[in-house]
C-alpha positions as CSV (number, residue, x, y, z in Angstrom):
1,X,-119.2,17.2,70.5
2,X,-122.6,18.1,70.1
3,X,-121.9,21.3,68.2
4,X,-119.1,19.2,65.8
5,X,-122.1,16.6,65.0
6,X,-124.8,19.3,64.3
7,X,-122.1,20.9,62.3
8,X,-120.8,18.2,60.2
9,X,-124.3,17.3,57.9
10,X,-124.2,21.2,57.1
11,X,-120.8,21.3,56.1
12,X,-121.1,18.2,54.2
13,X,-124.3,19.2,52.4
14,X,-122.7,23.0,51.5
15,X,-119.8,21.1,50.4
16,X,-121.5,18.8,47.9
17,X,-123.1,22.0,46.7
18,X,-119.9,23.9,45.9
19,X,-118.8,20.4,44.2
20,X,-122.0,20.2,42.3
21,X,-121.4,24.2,41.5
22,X,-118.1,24.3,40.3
23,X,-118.9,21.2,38.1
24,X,-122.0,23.4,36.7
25,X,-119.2,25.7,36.2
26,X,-116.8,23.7,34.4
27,X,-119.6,22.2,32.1
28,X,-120.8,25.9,31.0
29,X,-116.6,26.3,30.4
30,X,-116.7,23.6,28.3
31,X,-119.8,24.7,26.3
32,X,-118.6,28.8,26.0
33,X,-115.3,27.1,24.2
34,X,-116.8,25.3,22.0
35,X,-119.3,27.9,20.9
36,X,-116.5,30.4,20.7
37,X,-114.6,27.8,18.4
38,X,-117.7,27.5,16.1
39,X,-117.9,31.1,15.9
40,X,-114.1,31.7,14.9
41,X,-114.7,28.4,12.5
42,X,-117.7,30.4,11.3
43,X,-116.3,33.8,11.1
44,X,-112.9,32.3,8.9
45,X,-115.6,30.4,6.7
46,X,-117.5,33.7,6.0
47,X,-114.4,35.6,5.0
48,X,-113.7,32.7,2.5
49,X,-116.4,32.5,1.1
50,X,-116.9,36.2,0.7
51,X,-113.6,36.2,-1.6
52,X,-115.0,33.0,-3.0
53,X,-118.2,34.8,-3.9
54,X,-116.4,38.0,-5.2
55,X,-114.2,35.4,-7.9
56,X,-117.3,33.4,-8.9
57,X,-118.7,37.0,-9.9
58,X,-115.9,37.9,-11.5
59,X,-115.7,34.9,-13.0
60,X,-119.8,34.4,-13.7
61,X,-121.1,37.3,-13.6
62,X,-122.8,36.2,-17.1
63,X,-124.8,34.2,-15.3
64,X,-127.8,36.3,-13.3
65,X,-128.7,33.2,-10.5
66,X,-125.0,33.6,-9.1
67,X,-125.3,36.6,-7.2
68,X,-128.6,35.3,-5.6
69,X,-127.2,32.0,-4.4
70,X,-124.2,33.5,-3.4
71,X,-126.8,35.5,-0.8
72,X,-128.7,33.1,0.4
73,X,-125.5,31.4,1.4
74,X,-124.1,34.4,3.0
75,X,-127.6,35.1,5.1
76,X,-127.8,31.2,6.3
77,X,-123.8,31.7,7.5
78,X,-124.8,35.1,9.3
79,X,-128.3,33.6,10.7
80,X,-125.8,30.5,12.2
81,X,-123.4,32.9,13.5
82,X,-125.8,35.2,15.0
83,X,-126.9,32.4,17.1
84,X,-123.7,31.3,18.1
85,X,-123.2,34.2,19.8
86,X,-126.3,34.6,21.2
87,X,-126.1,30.9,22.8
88,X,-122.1,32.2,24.1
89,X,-123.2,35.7,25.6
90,X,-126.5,33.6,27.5
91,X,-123.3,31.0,28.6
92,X,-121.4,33.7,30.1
93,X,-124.5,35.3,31.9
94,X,-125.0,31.5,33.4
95,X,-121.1,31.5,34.2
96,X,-121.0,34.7,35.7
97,X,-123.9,33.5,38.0
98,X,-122.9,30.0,38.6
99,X,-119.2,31.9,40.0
100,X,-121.0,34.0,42.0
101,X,-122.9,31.4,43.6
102,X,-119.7,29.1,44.0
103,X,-118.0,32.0,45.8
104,X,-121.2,32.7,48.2
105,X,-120.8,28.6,48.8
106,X,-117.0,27.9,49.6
107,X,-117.2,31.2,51.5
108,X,-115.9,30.2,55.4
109,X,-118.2,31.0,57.8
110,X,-116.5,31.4,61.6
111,X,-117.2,29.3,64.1
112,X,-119.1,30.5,67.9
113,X,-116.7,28.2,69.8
114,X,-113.3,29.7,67.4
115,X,-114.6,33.6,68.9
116,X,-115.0,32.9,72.6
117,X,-111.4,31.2,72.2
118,X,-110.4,34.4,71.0
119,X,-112.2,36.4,73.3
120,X,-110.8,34.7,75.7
121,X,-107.2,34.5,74.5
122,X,-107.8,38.4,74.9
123,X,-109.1,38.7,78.2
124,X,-105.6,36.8,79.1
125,X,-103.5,38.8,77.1
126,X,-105.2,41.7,79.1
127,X,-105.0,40.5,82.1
128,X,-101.1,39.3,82.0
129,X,-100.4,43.0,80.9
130,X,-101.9,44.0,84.2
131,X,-100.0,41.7,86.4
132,X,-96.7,42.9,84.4
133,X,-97.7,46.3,85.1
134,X,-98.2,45.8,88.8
135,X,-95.3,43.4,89.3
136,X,-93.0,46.2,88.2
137,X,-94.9,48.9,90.1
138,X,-94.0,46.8,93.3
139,X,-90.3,46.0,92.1
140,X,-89.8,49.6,92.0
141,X,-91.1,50.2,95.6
142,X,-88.7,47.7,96.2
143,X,-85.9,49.0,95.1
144,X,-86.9,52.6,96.1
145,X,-87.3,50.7,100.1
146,X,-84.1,49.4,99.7
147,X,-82.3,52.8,98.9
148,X,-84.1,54.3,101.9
149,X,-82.8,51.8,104.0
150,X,-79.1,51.9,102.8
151,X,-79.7,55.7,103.1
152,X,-80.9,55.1,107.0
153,X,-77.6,52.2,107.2
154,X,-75.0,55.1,106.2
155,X,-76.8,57.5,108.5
156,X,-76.6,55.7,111.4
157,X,-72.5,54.2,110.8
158,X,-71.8,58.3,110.3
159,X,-74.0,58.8,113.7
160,X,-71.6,55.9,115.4
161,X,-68.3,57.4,114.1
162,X,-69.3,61.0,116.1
163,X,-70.0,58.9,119.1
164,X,-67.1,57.1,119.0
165,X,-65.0,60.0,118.7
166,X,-67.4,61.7,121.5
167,X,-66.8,58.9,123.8
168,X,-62.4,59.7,122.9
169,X,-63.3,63.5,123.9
170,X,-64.7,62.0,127.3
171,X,-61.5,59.9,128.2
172,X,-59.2,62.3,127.4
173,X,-61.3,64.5,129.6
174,X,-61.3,61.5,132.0
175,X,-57.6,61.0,131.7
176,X,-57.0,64.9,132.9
177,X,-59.1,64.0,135.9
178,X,-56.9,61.5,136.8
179,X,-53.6,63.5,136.4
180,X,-55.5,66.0,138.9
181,X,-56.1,63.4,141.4
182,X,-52.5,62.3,141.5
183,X,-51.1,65.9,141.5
184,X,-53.5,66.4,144.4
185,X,-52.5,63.2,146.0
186,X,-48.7,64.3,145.6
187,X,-49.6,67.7,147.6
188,X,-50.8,65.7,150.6
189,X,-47.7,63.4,150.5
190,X,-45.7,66.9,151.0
191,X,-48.2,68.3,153.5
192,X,-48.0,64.8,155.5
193,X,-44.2,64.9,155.3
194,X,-43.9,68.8,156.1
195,X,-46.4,67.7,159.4
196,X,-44.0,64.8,160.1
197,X,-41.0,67.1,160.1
198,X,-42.8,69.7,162.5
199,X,-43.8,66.9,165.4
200,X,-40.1,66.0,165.3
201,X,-39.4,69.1,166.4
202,X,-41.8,69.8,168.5
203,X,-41.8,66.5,170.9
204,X,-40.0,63.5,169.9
205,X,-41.3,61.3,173.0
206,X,-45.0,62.1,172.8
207,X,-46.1,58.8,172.0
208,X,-49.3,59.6,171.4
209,X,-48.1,61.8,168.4
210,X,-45.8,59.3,167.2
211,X,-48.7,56.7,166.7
212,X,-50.6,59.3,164.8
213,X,-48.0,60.4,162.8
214,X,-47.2,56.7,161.7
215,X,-50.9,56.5,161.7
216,X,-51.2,59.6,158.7
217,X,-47.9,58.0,157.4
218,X,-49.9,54.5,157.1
219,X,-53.1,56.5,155.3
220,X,-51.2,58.6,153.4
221,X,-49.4,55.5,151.6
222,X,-53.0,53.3,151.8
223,X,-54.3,56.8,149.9
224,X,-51.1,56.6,147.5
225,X,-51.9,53.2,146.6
226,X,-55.6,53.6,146.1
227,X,-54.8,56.0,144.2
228,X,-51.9,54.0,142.0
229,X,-55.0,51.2,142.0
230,X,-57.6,53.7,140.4
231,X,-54.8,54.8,137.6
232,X,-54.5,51.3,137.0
233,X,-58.3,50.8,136.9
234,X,-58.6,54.1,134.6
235,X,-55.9,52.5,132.3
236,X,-57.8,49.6,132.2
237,X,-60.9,51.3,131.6
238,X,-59.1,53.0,128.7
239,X,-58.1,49.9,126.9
240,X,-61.7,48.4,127.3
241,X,-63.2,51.5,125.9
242,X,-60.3,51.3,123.1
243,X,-61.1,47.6,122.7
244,X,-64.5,48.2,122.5
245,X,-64.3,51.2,119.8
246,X,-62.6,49.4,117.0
247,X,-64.4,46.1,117.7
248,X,-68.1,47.8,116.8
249,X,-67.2,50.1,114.5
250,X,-65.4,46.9,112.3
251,X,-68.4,45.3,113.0
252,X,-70.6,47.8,111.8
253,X,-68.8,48.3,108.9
254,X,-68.5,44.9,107.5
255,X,-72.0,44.7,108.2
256,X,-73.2,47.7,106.4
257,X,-70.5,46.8,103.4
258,X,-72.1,43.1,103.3
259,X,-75.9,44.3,103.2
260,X,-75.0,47.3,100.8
261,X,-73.2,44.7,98.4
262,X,-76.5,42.1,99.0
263,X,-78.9,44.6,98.7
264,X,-77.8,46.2,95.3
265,X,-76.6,42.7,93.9
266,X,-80.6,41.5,94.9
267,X,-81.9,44.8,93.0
268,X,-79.7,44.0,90.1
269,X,-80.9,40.3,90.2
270,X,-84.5,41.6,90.4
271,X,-84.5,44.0,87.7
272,X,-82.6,40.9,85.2
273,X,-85.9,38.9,86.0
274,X,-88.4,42.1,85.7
275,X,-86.5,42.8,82.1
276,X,-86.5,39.0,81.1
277,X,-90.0,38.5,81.7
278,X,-91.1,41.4,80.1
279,X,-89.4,39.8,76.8
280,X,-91.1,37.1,77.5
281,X,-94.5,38.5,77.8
282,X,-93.8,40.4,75.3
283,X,-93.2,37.3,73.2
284,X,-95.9,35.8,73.8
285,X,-98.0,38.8,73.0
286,X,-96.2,38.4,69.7
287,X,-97.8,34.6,69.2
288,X,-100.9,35.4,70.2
289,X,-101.4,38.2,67.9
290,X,-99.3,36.4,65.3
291,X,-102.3,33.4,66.2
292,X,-105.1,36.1,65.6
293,X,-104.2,37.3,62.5
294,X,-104.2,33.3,61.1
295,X,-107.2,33.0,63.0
296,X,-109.1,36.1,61.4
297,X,-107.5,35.2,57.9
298,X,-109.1,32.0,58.1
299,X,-112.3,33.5,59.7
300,X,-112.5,36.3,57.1
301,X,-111.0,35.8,53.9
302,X,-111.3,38.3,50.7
303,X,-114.1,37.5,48.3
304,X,-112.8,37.0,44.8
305,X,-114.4,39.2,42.7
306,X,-115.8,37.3,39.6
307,X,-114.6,38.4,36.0
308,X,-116.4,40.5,34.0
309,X,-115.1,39.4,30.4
310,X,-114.7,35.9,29.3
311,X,-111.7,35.9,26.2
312,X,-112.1,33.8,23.2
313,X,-110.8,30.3,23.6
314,X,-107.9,30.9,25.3
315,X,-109.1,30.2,28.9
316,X,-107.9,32.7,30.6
317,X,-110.7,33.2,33.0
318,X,-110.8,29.6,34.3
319,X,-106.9,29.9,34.6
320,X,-106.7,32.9,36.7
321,X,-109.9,30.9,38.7
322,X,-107.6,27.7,39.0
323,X,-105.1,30.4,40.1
324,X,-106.6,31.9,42.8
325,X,-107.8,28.5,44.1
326,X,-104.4,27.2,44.3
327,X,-103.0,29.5,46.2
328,X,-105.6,29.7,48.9
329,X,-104.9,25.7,49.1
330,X,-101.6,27.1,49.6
331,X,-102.1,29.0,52.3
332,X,-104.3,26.0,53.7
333,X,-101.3,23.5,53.5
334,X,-98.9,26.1,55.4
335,X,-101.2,26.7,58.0
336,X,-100.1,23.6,59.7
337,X,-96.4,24.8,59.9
338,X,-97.9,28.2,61.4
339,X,-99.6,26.4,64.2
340,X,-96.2,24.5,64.8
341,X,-94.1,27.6,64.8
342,X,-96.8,28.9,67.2
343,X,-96.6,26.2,69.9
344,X,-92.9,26.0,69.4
345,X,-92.8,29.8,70.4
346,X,-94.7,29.0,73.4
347,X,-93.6,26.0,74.9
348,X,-90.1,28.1,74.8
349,X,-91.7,31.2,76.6
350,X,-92.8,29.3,79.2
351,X,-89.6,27.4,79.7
352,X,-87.8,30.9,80.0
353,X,-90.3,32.0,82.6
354,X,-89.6,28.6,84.5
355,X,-86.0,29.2,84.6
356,X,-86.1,33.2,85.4
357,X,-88.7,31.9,88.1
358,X,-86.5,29.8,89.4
359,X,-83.4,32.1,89.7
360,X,-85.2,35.0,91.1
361,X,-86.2,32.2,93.9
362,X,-82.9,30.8,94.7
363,X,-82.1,35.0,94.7
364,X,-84.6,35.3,97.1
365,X,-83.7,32.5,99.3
366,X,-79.6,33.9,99.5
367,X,-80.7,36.8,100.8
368,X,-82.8,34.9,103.4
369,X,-79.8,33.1,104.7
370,X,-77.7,36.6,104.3
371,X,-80.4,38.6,106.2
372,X,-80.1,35.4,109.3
373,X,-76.4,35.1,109.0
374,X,-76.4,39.4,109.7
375,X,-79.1,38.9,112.8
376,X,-77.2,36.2,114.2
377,X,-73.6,37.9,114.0
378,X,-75.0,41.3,115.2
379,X,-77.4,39.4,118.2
380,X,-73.7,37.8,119.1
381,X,-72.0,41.7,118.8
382,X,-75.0,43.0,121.1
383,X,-74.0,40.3,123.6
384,X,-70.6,41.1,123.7
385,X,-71.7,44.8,123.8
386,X,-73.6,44.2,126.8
387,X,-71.4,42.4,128.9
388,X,-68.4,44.7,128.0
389,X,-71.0,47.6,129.3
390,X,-72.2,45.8,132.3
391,X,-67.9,45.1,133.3
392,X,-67.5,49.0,132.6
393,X,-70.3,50.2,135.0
394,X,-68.9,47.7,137.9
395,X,-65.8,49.5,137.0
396,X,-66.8,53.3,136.9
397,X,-69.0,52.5,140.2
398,X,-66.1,51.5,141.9
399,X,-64.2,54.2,140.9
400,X,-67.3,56.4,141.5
401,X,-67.1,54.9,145.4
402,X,-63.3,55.3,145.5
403,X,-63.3,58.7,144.4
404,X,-65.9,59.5,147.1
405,X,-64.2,57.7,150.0
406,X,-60.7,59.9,148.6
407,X,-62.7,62.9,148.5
408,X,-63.6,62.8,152.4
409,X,-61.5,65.1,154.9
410,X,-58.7,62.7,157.3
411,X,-60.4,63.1,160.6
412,X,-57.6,63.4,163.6
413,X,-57.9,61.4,166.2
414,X,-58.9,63.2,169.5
415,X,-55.3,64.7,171.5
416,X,-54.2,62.6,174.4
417,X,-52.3,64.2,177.5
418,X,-48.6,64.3,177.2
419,X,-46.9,61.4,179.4
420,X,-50.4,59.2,179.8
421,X,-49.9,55.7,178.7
422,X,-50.9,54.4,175.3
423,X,-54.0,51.9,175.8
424,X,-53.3,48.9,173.4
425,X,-56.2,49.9,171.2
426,X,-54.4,53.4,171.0
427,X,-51.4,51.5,170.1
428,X,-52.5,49.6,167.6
429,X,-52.4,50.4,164.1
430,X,-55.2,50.4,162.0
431,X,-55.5,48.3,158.9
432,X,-56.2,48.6,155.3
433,X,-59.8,47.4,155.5
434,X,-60.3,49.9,158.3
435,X,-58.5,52.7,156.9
436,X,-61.1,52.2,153.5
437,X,-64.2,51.9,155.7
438,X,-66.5,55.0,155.2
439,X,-67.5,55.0,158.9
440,X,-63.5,55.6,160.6
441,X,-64.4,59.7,159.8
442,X,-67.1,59.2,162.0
443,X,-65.1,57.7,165.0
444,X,-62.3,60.2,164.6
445,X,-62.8,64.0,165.6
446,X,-62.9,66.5,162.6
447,X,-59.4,68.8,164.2
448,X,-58.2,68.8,160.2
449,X,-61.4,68.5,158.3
450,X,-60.4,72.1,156.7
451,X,-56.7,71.2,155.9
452,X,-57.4,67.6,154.8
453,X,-60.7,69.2,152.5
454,X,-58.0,71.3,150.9
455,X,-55.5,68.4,150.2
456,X,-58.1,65.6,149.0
457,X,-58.2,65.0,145.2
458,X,-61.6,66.1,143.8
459,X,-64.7,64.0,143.5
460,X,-65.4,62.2,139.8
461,X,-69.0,63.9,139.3
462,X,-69.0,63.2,135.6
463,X,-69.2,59.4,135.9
464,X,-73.0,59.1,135.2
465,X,-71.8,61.0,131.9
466,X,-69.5,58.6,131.2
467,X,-72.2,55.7,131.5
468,X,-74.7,58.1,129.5
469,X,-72.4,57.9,126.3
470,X,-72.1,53.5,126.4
471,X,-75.9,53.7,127.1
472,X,-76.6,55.8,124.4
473,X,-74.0,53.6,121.6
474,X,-76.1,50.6,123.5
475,X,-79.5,52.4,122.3
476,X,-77.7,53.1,118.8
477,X,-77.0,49.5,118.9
478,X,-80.2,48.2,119.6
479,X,-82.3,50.4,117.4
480,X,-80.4,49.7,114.7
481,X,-80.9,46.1,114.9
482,X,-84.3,46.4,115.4
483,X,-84.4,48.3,111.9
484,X,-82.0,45.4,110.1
485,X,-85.1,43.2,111.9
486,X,-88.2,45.3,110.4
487,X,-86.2,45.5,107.5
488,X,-85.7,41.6,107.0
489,X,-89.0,41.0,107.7
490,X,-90.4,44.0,105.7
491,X,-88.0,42.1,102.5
492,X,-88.7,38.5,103.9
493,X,-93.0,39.6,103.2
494,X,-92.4,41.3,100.1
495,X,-90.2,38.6,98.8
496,X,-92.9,36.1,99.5
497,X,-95.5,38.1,97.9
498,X,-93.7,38.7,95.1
499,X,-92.7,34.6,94.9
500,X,-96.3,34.3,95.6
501,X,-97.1,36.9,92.0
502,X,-94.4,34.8,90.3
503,X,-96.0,31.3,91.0
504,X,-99.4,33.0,89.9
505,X,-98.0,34.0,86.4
506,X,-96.3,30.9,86.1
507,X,-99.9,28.8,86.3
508,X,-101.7,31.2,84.4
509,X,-98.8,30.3,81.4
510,X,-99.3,26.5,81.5
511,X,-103.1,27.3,81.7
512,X,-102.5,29.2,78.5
513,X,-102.1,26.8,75.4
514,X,-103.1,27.5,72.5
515,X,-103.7,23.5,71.6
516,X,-107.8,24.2,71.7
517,X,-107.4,27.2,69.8
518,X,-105.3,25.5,67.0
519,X,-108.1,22.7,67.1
520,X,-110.5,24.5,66.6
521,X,-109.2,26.0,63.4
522,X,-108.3,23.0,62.0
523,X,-111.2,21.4,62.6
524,X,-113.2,24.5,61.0
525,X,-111.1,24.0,58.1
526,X,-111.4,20.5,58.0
527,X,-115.4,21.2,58.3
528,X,-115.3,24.1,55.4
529,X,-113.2,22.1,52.8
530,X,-114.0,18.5,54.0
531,X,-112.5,17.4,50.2
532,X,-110.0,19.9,49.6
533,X,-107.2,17.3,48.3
534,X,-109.8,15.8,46.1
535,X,-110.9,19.0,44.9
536,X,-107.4,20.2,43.8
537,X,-107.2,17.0,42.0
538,X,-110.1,17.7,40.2
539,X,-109.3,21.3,39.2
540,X,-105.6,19.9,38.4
541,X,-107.5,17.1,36.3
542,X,-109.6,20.2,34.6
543,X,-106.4,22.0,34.1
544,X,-104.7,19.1,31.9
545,X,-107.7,19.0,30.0
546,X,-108.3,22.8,29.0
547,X,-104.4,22.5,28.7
548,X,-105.3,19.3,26.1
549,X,-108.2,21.8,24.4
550,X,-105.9,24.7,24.0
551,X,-103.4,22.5,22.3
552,X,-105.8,20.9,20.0
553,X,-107.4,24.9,19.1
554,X,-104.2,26.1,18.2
555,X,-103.3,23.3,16.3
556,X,-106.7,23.7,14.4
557,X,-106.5,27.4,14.1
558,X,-103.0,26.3,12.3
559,X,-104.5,24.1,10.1
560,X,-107.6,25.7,9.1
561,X,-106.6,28.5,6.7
562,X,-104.9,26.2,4.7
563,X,-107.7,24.2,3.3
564,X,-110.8,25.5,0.6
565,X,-113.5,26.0,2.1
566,X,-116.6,24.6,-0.4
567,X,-119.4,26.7,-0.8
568,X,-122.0,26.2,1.3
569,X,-126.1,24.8,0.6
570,X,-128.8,26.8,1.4
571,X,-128.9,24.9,5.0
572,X,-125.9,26.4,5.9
573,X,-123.5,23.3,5.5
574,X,-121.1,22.5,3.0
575,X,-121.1,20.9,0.1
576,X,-119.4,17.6,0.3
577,X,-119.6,17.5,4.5
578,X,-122.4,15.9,6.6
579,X,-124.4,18.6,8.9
580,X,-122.7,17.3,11.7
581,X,-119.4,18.0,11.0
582,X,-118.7,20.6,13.7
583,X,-120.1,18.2,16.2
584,X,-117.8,15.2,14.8
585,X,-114.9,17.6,15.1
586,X,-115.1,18.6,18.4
587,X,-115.4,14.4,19.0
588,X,-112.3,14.3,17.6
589,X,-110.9,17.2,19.6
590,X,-112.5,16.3,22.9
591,X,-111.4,12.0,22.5
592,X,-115.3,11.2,23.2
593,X,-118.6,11.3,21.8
594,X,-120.8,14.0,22.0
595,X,-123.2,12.7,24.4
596,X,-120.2,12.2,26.9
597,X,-119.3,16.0,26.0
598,X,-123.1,17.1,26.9
């Protein structure tokens, strides 16, 4: 405010000086026409009466005093004319300055407050550049990131797909195991019934060796059922491990599929937003340099250079003057629209960025709920995972157990003497949970620990690789969820820096208007040219009268070689006419006296 009131008496009192100039300047116009009229008035009257004077000596040349009035007349016309000129070409040395010094007047002179607003609209424009430039540096870390991770996700589904069929190699491998034992168990069903047929023959009323032949006859079938019970339990164990198989791997796969499809449809969302808002910036950078061209037209406008020759009375000079005027008014009146167009241009930028803002953040905010929906399906799989484990180690321990209590020789009970009595705890037979015990070898005597060694089925030592290979798919498992964690947090922090850029930008936008700046013009204009409609009345008032003048010239340049011109006194006037009759002319002309003309 201060500034705008110390201003306003300058402005005011440089623009009463142009006004005062350019009146000076109209005035001396005024004066150069008429004294170029009176000298073509003068000019026509001295080629008339040069012919005038060549007839009257033609005519009188018997008189002797005709040729020297004749002269005198001629020399007092030449004297007059001589000094018309001389007053015109001192006119045009006055008009030529008095332009000069209207031109150093009206002259704009820019404003202190009008160049920090543009330095600073280019300290903006600079800086937005560099957040453009490091917002797409980090979108294509980004996207290079989330290559690398789909890169790691198709690694690690490939690395699953050999372990699966790994883990088929080791139950086929398992599976031939278990045809062993039962071939093995079907050689001890023959070598129990080859024993069987030999103690019929030897003594068929040793009781003794009856009870232990019923006895092997009772382990033998025990041994044949454990044995059905642990094909059972290995075809079991099969159809868990093939439950298990297609389960993770579908799993897997639908996972990888969804965050491959998320992942490149978020890359394609973020590169739309990095591509839209450099159009946008870009458009703006458009405004504002569209803004600081107006700005430095307005701050530095081309002198017009003053004419060097002033024509006859034809105006020319003041018309290519009221020319040039005009169409710097012109470009006065359309700066308004420019400033319009400007802000227009502006408030729609901004608006753009608002809505790209606002798409890349509802983006972002999908693939939040994407990323939790994939941890909480996958922490669910992992669970199932684990328990399906857990039931197959109880499983392969017990088979690991049965196998070792199978693999154990058949101890034979200690020989009794033929014909002694069976004590009822000889006679009685022992029972299933007995027969399973591990500690009946150590009651019984080791008489077939060579021939029952032979005949046992061979002892499962490749059960702890068995667990290795679920252990290892379980370690898979759980480092690649711990990767899709990193991962979603690695996105989740980049996403909310990136939301965190975005929100920046978006403040620094609505910070930057260009109201002030547009203010500031128009009030220096308003300052420079505080009467610029009143001026161009003036000058169009001026106009209509040269326009008026001009008429009336030609008119009297029509007229004037019509009439006689009467030879003139010695003073230089006419015979006939009063000495003022230029002056009274020009009344005529002009529609005033010539006191209002001075």
């Amino acid at each position: 405010m201060a500034s705008s009131s110390q201003a306003g008496p300058k402005a005011r009192v440089a623009s009463q000086a142009g006004t005062h100039t350019l009146i000076s300047i109209l005035q001396k116009c005024r004066q150069l026409g008429e004294l170029e009229h009176d000298k073509t008035a003068l000019e026509a009257q001295s080629k008339i009466q040069k012919a005038e004077a060549k007839m009257s000596l033609q005519r009188d040349s018997e008189y002797p005093v005709v040729p020297e009035i004749l002269k005198q007349a001629q020399e007092a016309d030449h004297a007059r004319l001589l000094e018309v000129t001389g007053k015109a070409q001192k006119t045009r040395d006055i008009l030529a300055q008095l332009c000069d010094k209207l031109l150093v007047e009206i002259r704009p002179r820019p404003d202190q407050k009008s160049i920090s607003l543009l330095e600073a609209v280019g300290k903006k424009q600079e800086h937005l550049a560099h957040e453009l430039k490091a917002l797409q540096d980090l979108s294509r870390t980004t996207i290079s990131e989330q290559k690398k991770d789909t890169a790691q996700l198709k690694e690690d589904n490939a690395n699953l797909k050999e372990t699966n069929i790994q883990l088929q190699g080791e139950i086929a491998s398992l599976k031939q195991e278990v045809a062993s034992s039962r071939e093995g168990m079907a050689k001890l069903t023959n070598l129990v019934t080859t024993l069987m047929s030999k103690v019929d023959g030897i003594d068929t009323a040793t009781t003794n060796v009856g009870a232990e032949i019923r006895q092997l006859d009772v382990r033998a079938t025990q041994q044949s059922s454990q044995a059905d019970a642990m094909a059972e339990k290995m075809q079991g164990y099969d159809s868990i491990l093939a439950a298990i198989d297609p389960t993770s791997l579908e799993q897997t796969t639908a996972s990888s599929a969804l965050e491959r499809a998320d992942m490149a449809k978020n890359i394609c969302e973020q590169s739309t937003a990095v591509s839209e808002l450099h159009s946008q910036v870009e458009l703006l950078q458009t405004s504002i340099k569209a803004g600081n061209v107006v700005a430095a037209r307005i701050a530095a406008p081309a002198p017009v250079p003053a004419p060097a020759v002033f024509p006859g009375d034809d105006f020319t000079s003041v018309r290519f003057e009221i020319g040039k005027l005009g169409e710097r008014l012109a470009k006065l009146e359309s700066l308004p629209r420019i400033v319009d167009a400007l802000s227009n241009s502006h408030q729609q930028a901004v608006m753009d960025q608002r809505t790209n803002t606002q798409k890349l953040l509802k983006a972002n905010g999908g693939l939040s709920d994407v990323f939790g929906h994939l941890l909480k399906q996958e922490t669910a799989a992992r669970r199932k995972d684990l328990e399906r484990v857990l039931s197959l180690e109880q499983i392969v321990s017990r088979f690991d157990s049965s196998a070792a209590t199978a693999a154990k020789a058949v101890p034979a009970e200690e020989e009794k003497i033929p014909g002694s009595k069976a004590t009822p705890e000889a006679s009685k037979e022992p029972s299933p949970k007995d027969a399973g015990m591990p500690d009946s070898g150590a009651r019984e005597g080791t008489t077939n620990d060579t021939s029952a060694s032979a005949s046992a089925p061979r002892p499962v030592g490749e059960a702890s690789e068995v667990l290795a290979d679920p252990r290892a798919l379980q370690d898979k498992l759980t480092a690649l969820e711990d990767s899709v964690k990193k991962t979603g947090v690695d996105v989740g922090e980049k996403y909310t820096q990136l939301r965190m850029m975005i929100a920046t930008l978006d403040n620094q936008f609505n910070n930057l208007t260009t109201k002030d700046l547009f203010v500031a013009i128009i009030g220096q204009v308003e300052i420079l040219y505080p009467n610029t409609r009143q001026l161009q009345q003036d000058i169009t008032a001026v106009a209509d009268k040269v326009r008026k003048l001009e008429q009336a010239s030609t008119r009297a340049e029509a007229i004037t070689p019509q009439k006689r011109m009467p030879i003139s006194n010695t003073n230089g006037n006419a015979r006939g006419q009063p000495a003022d009759a230029l002056t009274s002319k020009r009344r005529r002309l002009n529609g005033g006296t010539a006191a209002e003309n001075e």
